[in-house]
DSSP file (Angstrom, degrees, kcal/mol; ACC not computed):
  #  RESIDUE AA STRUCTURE BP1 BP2  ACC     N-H-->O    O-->H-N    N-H-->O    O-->H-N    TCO  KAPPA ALPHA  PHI   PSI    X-CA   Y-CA   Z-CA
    1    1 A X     >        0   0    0      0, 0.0     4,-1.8     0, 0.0     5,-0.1   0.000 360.0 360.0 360.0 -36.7  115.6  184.4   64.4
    2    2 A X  H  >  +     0   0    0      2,-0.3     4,-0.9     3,-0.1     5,-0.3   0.953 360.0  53.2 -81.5 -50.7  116.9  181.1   62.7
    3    3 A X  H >> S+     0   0    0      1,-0.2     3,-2.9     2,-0.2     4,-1.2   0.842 109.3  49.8 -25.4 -96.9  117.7  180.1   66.6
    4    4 A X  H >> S+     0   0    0      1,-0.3     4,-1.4     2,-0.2     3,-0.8   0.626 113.2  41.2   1.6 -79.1  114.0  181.0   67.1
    5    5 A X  H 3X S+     0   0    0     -4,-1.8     4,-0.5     1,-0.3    -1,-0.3   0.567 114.6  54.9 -79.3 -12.2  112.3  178.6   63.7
    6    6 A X  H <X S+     0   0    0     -3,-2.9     4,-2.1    -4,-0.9    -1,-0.3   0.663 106.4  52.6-122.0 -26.7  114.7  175.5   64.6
    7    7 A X  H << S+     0   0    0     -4,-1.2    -2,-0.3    -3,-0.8    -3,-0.1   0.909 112.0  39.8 -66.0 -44.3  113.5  175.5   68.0
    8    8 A X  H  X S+     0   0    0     -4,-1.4     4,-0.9     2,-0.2    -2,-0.2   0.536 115.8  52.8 -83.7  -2.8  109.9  175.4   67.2
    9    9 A X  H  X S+     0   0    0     -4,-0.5     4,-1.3     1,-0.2     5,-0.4   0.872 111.0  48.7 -65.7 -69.3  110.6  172.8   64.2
   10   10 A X  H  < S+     0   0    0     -4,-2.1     4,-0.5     1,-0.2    -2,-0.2   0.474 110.6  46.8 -57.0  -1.7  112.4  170.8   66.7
   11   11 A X  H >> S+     0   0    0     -2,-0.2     3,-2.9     2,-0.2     4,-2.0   0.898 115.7  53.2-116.5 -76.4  109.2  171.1   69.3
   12   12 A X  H 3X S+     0   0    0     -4,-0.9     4,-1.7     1,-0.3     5,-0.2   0.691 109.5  41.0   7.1 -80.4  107.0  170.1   66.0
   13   13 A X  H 3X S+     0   0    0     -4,-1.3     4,-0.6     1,-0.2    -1,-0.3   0.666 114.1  58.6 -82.5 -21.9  108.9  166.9   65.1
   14   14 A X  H X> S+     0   0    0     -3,-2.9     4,-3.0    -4,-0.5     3,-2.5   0.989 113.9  40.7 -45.8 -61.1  108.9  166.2   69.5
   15   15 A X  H 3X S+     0   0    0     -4,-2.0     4,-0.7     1,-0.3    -2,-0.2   0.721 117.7  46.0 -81.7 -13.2  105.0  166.3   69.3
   16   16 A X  H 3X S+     0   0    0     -4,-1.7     4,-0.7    -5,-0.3    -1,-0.3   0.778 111.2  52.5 -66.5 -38.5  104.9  164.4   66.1
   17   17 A X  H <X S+     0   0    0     -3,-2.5     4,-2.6    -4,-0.6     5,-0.3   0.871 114.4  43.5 -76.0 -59.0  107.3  161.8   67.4
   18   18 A X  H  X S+     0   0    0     -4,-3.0     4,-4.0    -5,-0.2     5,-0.4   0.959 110.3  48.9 -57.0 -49.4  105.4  161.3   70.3
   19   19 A X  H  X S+     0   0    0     -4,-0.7     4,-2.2    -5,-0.4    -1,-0.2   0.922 107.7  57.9 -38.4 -50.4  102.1  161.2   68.9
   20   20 A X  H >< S+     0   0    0     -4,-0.7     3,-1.2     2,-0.2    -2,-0.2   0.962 115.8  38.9 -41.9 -84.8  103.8  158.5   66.2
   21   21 A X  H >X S+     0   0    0     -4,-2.6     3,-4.7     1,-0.4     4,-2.9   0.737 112.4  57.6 -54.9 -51.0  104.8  156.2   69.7
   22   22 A X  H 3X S+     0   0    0     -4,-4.0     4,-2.2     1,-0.3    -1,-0.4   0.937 115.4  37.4 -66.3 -41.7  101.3  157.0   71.5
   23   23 A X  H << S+     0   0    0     -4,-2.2    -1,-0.3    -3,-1.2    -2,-0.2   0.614 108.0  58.2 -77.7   0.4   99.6  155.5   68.5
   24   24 A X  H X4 S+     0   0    0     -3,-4.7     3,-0.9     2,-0.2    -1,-0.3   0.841 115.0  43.3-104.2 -49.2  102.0  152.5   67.7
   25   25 A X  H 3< S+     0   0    0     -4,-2.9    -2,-0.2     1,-0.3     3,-0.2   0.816 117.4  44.7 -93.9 -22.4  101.2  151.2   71.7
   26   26 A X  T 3< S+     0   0    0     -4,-2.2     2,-0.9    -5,-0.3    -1,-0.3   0.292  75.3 117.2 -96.4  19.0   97.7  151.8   71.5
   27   27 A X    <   +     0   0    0     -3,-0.9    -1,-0.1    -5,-0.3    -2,-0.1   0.004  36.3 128.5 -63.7  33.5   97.3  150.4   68.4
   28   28 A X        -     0   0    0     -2,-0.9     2,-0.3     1,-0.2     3,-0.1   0.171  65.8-100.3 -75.6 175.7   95.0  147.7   69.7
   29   29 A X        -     0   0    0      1,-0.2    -1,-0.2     2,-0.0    19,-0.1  -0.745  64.3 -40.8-100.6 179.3   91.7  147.4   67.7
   30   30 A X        -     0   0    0     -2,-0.3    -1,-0.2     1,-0.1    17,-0.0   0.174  54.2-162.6   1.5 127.7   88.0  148.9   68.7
   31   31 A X        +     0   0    0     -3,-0.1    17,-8.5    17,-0.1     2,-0.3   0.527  64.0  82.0 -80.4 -18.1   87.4  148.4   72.4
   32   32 A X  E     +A   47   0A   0     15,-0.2    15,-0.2     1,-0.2     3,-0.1  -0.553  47.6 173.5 -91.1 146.7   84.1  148.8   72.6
   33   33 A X  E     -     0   0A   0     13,-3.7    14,-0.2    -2,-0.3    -1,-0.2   0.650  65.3 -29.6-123.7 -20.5   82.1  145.8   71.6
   34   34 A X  E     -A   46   0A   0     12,-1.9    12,-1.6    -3,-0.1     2,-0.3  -0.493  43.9-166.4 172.3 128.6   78.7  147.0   72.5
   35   35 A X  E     +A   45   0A   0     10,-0.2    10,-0.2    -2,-0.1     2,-0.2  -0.970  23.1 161.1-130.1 145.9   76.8  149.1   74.6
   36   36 A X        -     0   0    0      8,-0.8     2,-0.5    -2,-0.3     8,-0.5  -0.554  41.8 -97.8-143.5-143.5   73.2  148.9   75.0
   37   37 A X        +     0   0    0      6,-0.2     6,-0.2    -2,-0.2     3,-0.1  -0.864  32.1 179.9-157.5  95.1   69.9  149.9   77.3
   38   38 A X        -     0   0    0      4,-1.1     2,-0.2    -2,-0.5     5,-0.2   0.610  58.5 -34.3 -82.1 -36.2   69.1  147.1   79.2
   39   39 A X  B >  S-D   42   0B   0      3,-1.4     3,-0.9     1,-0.0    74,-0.0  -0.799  81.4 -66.1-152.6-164.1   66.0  148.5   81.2
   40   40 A X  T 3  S+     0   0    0     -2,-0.2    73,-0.6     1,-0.2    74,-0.5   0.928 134.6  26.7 -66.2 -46.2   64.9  151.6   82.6
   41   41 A X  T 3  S+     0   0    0     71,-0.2     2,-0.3    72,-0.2    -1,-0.2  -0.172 111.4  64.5-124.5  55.3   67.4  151.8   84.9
   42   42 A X  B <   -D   39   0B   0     -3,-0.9    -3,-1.4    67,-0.2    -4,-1.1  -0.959  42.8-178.6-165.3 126.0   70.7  149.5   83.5
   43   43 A X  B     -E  108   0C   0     65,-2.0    65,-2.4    -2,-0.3     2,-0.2  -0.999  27.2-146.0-132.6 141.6   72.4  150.8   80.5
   44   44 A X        -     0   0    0     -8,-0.5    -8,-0.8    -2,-0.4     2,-0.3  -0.630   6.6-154.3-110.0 170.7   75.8  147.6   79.7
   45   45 A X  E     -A   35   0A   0     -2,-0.2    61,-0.8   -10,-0.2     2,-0.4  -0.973   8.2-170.8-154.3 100.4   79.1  148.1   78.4
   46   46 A X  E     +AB  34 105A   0    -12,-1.6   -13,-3.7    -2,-0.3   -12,-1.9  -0.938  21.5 157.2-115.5 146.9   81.0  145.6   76.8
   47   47 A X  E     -AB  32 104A   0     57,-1.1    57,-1.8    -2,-0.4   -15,-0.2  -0.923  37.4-106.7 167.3 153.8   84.8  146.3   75.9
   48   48 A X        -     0   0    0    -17,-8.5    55,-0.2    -2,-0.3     2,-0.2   0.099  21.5-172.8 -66.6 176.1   87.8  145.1   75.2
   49   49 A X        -     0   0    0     53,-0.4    53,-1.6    19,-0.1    19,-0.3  -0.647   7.6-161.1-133.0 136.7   90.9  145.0   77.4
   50   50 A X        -     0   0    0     17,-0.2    51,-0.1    51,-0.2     3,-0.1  -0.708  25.9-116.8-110.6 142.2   94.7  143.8   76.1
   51   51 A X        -     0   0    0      1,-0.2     9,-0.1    -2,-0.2    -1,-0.1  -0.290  40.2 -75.2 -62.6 146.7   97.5  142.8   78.8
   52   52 A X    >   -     0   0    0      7,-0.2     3,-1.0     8,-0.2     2,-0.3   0.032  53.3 -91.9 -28.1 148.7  100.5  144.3   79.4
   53   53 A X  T 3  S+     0   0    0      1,-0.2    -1,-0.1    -3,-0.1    -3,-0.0  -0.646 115.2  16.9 -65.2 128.2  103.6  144.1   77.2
   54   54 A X  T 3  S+     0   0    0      1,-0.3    -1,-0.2    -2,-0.3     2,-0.2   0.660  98.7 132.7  84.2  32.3  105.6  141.3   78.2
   55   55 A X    <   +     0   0    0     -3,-1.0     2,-0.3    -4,-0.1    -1,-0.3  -0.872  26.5 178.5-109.1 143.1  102.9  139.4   80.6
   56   56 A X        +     0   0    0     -2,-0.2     3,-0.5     4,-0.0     2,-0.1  -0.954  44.5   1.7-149.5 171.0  101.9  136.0   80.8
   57   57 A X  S >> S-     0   0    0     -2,-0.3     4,-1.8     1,-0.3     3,-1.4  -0.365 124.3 -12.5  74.4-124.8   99.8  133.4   82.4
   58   58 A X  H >> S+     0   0    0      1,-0.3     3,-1.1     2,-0.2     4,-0.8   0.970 133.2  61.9 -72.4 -46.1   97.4  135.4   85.2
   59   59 A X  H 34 S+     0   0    0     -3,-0.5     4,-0.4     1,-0.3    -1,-0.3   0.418 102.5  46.6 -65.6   7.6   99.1  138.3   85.2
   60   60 A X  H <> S+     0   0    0     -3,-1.4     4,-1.7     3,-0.1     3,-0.3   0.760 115.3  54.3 -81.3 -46.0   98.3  138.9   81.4
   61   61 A X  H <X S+     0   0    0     -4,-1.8     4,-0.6    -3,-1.1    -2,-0.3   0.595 111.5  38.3 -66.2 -16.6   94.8  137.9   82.5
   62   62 A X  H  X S+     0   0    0     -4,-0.8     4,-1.1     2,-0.2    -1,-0.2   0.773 115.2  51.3-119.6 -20.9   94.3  140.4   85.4
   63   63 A X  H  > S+     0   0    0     -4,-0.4     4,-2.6    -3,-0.3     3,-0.2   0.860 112.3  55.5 -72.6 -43.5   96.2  143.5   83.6
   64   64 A X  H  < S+     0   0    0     -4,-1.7    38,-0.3     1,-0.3    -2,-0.2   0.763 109.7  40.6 -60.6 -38.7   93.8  142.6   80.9
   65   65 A X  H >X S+     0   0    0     -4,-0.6     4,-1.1     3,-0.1     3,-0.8   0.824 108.7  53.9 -92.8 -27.9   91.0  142.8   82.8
   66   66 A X  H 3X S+     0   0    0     -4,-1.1     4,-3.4     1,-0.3     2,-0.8   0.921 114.9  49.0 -65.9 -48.1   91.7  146.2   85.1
   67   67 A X  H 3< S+     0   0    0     -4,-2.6    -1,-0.3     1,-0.2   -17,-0.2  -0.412 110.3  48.9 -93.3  72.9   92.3  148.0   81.2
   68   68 A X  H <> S+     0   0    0     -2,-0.8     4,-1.9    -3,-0.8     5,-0.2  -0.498 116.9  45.8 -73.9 -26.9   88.7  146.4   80.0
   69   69 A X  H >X S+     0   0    0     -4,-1.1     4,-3.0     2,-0.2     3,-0.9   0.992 113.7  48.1 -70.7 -47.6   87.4  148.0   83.5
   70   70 A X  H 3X S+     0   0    0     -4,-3.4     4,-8.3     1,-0.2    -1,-0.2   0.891 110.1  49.5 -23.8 -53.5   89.1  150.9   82.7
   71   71 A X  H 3> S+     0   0    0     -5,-0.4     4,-0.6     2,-0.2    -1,-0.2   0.644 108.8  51.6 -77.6 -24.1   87.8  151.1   79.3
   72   72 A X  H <X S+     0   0    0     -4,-1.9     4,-5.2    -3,-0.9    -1,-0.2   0.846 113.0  47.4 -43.6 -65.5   84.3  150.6   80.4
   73   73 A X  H  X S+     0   0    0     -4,-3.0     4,-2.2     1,-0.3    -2,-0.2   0.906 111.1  50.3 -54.4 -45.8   84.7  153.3   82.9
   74   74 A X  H  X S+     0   0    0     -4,-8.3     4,-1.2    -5,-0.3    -1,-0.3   0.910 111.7  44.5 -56.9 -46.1   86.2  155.6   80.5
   75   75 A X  H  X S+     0   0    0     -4,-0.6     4,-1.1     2,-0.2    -2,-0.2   0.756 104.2  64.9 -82.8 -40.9   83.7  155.2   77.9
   76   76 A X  H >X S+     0   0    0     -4,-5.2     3,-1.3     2,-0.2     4,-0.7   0.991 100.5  61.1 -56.0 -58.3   80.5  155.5   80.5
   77   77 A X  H >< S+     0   0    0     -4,-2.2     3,-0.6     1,-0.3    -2,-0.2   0.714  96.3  52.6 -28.7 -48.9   81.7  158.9   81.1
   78   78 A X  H 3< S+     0   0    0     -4,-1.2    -1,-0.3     1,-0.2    -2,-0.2   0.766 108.4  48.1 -44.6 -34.0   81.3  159.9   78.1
   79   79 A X  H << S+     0   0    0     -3,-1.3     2,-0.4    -4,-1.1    40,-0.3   0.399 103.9  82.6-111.3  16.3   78.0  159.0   77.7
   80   80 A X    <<  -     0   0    0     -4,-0.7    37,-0.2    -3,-0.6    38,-0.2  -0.937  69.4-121.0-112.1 139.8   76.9  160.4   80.8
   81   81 A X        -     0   0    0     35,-1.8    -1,-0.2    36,-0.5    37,-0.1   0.271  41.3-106.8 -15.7 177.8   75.8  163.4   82.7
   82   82 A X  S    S+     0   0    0      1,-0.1    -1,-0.2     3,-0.1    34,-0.0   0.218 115.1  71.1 -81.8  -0.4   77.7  164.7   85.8
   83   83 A X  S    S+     0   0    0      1,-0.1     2,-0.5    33,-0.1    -1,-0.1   0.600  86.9  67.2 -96.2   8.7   74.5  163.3   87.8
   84   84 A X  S    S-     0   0    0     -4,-0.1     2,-1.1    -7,-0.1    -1,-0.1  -0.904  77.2-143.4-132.6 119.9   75.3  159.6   87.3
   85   85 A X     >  -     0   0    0     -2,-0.5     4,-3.3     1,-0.2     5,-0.3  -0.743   8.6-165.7-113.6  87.9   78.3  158.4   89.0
   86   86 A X  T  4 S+     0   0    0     -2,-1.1    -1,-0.2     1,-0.2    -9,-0.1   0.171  87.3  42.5 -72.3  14.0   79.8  156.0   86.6
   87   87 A X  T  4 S+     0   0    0      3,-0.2    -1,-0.2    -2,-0.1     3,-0.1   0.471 122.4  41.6-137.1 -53.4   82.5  154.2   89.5
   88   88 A X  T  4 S+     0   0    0      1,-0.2    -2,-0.2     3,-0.0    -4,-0.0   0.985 122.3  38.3 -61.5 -66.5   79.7  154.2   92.3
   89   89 A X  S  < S+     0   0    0     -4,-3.3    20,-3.0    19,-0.1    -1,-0.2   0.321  98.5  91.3 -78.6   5.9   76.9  153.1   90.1
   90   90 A X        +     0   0    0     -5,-0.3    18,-0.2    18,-0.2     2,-0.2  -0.083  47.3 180.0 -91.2-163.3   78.6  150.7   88.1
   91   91 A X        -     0   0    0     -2,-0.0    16,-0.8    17,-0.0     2,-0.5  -0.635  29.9-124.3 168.3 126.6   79.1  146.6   88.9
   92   92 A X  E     -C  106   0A   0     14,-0.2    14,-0.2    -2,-0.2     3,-0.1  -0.738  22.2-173.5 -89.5 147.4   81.0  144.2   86.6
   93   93 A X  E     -     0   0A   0     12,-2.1     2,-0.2    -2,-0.5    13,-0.1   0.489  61.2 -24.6 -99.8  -5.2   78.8  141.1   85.4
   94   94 A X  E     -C  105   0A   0     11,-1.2    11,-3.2     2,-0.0    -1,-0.4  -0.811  40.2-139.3 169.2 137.4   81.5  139.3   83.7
   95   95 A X  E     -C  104   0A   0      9,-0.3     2,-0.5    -2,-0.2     9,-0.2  -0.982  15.6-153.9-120.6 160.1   84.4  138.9   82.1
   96   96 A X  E     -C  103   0A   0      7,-1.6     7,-3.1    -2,-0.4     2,-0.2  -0.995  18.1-139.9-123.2 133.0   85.0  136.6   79.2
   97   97 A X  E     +C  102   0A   0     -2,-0.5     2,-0.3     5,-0.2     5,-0.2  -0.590  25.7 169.6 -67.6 121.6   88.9  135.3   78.7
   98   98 A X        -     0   0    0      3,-1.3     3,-0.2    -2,-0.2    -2,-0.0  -0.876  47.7 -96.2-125.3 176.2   90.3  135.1   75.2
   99   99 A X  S    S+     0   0    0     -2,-0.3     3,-0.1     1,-0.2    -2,-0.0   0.499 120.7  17.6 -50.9 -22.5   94.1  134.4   74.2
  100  100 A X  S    S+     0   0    0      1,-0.4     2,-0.2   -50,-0.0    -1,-0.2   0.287 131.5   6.0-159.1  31.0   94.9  137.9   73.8
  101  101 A X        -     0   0    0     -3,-0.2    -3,-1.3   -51,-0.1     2,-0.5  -0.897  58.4-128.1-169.1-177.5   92.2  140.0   75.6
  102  102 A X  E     - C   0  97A   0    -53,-1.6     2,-0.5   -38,-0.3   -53,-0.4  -0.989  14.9-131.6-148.5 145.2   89.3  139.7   77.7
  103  103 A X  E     - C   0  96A   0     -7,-3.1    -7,-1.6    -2,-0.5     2,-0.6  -0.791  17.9-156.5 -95.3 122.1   85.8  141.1   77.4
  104  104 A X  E     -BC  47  95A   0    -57,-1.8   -57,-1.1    -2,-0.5     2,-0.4  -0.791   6.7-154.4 -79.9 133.0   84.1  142.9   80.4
  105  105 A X  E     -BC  46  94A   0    -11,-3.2   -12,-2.1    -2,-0.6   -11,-1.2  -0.953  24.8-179.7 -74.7 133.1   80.0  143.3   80.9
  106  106 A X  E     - C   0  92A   0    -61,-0.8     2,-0.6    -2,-0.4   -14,-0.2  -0.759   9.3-156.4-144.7  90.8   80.1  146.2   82.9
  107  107 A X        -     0   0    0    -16,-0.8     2,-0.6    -2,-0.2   -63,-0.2  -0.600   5.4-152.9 -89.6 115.2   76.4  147.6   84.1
  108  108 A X  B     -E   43   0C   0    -65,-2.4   -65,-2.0    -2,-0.6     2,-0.6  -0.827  12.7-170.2 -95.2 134.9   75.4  150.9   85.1
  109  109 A X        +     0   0    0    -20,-3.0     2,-0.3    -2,-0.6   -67,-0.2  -0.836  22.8 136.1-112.0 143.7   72.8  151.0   87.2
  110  110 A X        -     0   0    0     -2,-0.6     2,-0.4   -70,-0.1     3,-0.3  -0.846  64.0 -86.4-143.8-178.5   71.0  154.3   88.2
  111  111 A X  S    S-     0   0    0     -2,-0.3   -70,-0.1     1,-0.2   -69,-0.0  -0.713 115.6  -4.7 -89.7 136.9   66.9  155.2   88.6
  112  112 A X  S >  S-     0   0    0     -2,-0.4     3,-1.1     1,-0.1   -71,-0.2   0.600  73.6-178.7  -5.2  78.4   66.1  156.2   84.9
  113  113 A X  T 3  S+     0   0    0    -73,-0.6     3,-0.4     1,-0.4   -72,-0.2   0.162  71.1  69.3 -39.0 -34.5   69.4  156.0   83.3
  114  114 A X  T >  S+     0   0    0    -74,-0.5     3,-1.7     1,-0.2    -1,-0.4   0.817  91.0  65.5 -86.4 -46.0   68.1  157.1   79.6
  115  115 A X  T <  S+     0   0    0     -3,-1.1    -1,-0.2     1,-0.3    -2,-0.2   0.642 102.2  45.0 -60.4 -16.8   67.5  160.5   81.0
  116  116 A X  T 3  S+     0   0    0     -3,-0.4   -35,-1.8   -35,-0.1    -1,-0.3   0.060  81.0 121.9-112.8  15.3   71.1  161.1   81.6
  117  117 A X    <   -     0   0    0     -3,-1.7   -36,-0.5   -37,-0.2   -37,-0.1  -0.268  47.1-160.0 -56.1 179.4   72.4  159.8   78.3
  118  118 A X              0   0    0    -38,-0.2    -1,-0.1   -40,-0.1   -38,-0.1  -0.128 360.0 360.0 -59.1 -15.9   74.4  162.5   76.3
  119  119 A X              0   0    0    -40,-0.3   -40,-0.0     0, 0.0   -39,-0.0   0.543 360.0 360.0 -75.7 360.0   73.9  160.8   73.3
């Protein structure tokens, strides 16, 4: 029985531990910078993305910018239906460079895009 309880402590203080790490490396701030409903059929996404650990010059810049696409994508999923296909229907409009992330615009467009909110 004591076998038993020291094994699930020790499983505990794994998922704890891990949790701890997951939150120390994503411990960027807010990604999202704004999303709005641009027309009937164009809803934007702006949001952040931070470079790899231990990157510089363009390759800080271009890891930076695949996790802001990411982070677009991810976050249009949530706030759609299954009937809007946030990968197909999307299109980046822009990214903007800073020193230690870059901002995407990232538009989906579909035929009347407010009807497939979740929100």
């Amino acid at each position: 029985m004591k076998q038993y309880i020291s094994i699930v402590l020790l499983g505990i203080a794994f998922i704890m531990l891990s949790c701890s790490q997951q939150i120390s490396i994503q411990g960027k701030p807010d990604v999202l910078v704004k999303k709005y409903l641009k027309d009937d059929s164009t809803y934007v996404i702006m949001c952040k993305g931070y470079p790899k650990p231990d990157t510089t010059g363009i390759q800080a810049t271009e890891t930076a910018k695949e996790a802001a696409l990411l982070n677009a994508q991810y976050i249009a999923r949530g706030l759609f239906s299954d009937e809007v296909d946030v990968i197909k229907d999307g299109i980046v409009d822009g990214f903007l460079v800073n020193p230690d992330y870059v901002v995407i615009t990232y538009s989906i467009r579909h035929p009347d895009i407010k009807r497939y909110l979740l929100e």
